[in-house]
C-alpha positions in Angstrom: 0.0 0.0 0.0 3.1 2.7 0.6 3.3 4.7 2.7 0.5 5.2 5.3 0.5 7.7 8.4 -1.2 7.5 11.8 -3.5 10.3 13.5 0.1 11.7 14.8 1.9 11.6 11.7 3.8 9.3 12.4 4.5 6.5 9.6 3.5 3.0 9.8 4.9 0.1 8.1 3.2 -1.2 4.9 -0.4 -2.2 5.2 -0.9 -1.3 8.9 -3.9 1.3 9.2 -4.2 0.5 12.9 -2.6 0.4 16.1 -1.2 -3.5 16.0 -3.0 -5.1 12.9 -2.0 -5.5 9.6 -5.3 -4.8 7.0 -4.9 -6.5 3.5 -7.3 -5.6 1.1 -8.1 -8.5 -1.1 -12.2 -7.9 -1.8 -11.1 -5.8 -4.4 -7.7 -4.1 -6.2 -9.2 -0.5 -5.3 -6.6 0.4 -2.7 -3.9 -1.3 -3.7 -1.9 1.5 -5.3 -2.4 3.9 -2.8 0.7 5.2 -1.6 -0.1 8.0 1.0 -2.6 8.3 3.6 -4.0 11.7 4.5 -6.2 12.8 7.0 -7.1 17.0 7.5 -7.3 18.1 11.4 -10.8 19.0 11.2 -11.5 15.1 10.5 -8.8 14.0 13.2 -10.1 16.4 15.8 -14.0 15.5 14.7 -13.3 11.6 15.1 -11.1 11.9 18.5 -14.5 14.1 19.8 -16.6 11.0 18.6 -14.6 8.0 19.7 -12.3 10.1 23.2 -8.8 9.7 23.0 -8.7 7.1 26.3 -8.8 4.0 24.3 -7.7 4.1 20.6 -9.6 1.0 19.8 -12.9 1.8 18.9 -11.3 4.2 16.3 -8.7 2.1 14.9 -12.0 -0.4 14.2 -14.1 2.3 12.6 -11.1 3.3 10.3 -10.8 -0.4 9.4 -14.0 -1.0 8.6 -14.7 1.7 7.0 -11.6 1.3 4.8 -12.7 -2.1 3.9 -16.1 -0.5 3.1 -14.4 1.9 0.4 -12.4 -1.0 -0.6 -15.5 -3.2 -1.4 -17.1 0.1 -3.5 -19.7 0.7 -0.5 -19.0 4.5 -0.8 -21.8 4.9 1.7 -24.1 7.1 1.9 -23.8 8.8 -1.3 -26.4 9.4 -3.8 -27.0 6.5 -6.6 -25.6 8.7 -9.2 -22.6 9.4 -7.0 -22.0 5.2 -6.7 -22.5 5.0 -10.3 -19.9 7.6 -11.2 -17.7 5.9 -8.5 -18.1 2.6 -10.3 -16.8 4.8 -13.6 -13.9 6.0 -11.8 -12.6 3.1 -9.6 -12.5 1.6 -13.3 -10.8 3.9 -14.9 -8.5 5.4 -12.1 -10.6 8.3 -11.5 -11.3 9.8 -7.9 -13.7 8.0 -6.0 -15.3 9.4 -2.8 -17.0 7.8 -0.4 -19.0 9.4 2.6 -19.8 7.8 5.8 -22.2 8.9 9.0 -20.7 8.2 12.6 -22.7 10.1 15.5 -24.4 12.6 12.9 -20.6 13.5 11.6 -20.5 13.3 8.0 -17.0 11.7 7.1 -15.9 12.1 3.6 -13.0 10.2 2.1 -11.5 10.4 -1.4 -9.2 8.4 -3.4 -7.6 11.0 -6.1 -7.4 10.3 -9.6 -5.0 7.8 -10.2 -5.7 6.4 -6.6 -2.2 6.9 -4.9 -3.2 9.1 -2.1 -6.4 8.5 0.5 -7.9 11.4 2.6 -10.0 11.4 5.1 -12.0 15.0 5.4 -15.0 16.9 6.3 -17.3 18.5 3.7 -15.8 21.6 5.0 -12.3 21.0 3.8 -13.1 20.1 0.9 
């Protein structure tokens, strides 16, 4: 996957998106040339107000599973023409952008065009 950072900017070894696990994407290629991992503060300080900052577990498992979400092309909650031109896209090595509700937060993340760099955002920022 390349390079991929935690919450503190700190870089992980390949594949690991949380504290201790290694995530390997195999449901579908969509990831796989992603070489950074990007997350604005707005998001990082919206998810630490949702999940605390006692126990890092809860978020690590929403990042995964919401990463494999993305990965799988469940983009969430976006409209029906939004999925569709996600399917174009993913195909094609377009950006692809998924949104995803935790606690009422809208959570976007986007896959630029020729998928080598993952953010994680709010609508705000972007």
């Amino acid at each position: 996957m390349g390079k991929v950072y935690n919450l503190n900017g700190e870089q992980w070894t390949e594949d690991v998106l949380t504290t201790g696990k290694t995530v390997s994407f195999n449901e579908s290629h969509l990831l796989s040339r992603v070489e950074n991992f990007m997350m604005t503060r707005n998001a990082e300080k919206a998810l630490h107000n949702i999940f605390g900052d006692e126990d890092p577990e809860p978020l690590n498992e929403w990042v995964e599973s919401t990463l494999r979400r993305f990965n799988s092309m469940d983009w969430g909650c976006v409209g029906d023409e939004d999925k569709e031109t996600n399917l174009a896209s993913a195909k094609r090595g377009g950006m692809v952008m998924g949104v995803y509700v935790v606690e009422d937060e809208q959570i976007w993340i986007i896959l630029d065009a020729g998928h080598k760099t993952l953010t994680v955002l709010m609508a705000e920022d972007y």
